[in-house]
Kinemage of the C-alpha trace (Angstrom):
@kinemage 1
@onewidth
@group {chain A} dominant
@subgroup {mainchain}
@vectorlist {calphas} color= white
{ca unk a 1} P -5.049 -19.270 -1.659
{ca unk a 2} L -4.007 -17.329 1.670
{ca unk a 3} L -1.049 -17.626 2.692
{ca unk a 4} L 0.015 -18.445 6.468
{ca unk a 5} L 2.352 -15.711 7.258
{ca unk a 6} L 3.143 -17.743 10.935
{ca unk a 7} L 5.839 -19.762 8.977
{ca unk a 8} L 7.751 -17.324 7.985
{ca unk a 9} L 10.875 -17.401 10.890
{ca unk a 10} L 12.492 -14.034 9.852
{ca unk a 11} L 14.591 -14.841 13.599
{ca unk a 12} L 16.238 -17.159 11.968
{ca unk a 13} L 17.869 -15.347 9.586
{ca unk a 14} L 18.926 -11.735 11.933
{ca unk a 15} L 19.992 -9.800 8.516
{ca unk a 16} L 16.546 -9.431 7.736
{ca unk a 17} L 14.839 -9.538 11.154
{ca unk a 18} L 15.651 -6.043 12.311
{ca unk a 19} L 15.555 -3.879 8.789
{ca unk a 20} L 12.403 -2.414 7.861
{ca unk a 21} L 11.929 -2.058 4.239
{ca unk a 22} L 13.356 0.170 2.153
{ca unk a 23} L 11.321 2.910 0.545
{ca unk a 24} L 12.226 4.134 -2.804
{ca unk a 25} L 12.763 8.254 -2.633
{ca unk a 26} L 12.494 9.193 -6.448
{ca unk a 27} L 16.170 10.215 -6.989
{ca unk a 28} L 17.588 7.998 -10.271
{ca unk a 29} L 20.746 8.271 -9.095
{ca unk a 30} L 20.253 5.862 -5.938
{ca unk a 31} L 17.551 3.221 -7.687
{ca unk a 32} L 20.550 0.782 -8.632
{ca unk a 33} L 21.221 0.954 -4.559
{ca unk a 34} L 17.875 0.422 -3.368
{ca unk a 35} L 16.787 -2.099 -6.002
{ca unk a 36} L 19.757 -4.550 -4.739
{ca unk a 37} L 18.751 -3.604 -1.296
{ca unk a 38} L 15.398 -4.466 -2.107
{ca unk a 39} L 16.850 -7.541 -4.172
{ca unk a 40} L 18.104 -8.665 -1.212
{ca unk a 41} L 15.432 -7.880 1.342
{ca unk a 42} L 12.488 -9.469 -1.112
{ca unk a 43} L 14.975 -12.662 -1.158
{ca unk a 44} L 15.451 -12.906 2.703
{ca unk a 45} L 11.365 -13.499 2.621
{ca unk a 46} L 11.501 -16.399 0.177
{ca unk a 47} L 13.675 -16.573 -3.033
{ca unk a 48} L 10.857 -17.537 -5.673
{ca unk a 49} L 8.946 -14.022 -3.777
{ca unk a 50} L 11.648 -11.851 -6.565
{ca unk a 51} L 10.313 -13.265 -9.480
{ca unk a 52} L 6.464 -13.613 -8.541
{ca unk a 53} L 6.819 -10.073 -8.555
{ca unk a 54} L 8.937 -9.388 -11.703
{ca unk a 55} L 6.756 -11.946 -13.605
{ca unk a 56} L 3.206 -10.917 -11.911
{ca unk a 57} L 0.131 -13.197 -11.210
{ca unk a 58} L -2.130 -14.098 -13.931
{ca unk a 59} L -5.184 -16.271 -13.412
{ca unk a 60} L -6.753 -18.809 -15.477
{ca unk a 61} L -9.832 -16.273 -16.181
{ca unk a 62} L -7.952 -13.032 -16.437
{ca unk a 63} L -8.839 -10.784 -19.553
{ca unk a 64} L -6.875 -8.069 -21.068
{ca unk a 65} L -7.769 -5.532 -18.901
{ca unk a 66} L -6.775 -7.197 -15.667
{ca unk a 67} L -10.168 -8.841 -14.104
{ca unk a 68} L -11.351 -12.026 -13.829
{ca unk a 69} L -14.128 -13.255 -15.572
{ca unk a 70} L -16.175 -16.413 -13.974
């Protein structure tokens, strides 16, 4: 199902209008900081958006290896 990115008012909400997202840059010491920065910026978009992509997406006719199968 595609999904209209036109509703999404980002202008509403000016936190998360002007920030561009975060890119990780390897060091361990920092991932606690950018995954609540993330967290937060993943949130902003729509709060179920976090766990779709802790969770995943599996489909009806997915097999082991990841494809679907009609």
């Amino acid at each position: 199902m595609p999904f209209d990115y036109n509703n999404i008012n980002l202008s509403a909400n000016s936190e998360y209008s002007s920030r561009k997202v975060l890119n990780f840059n390897g060091d361990a010491a920092t991932f606690e900081w950018w995954k609540d920065r993330i967290y937060s910026h993943i949130t902003g978009i729509d709060d179920e958006l976090w766990d779709i992509m802790e969770e995943g997406v599996t489909f009806e006719n997915m097999n082991e290896n990841g494809r679907l199968s009609i």
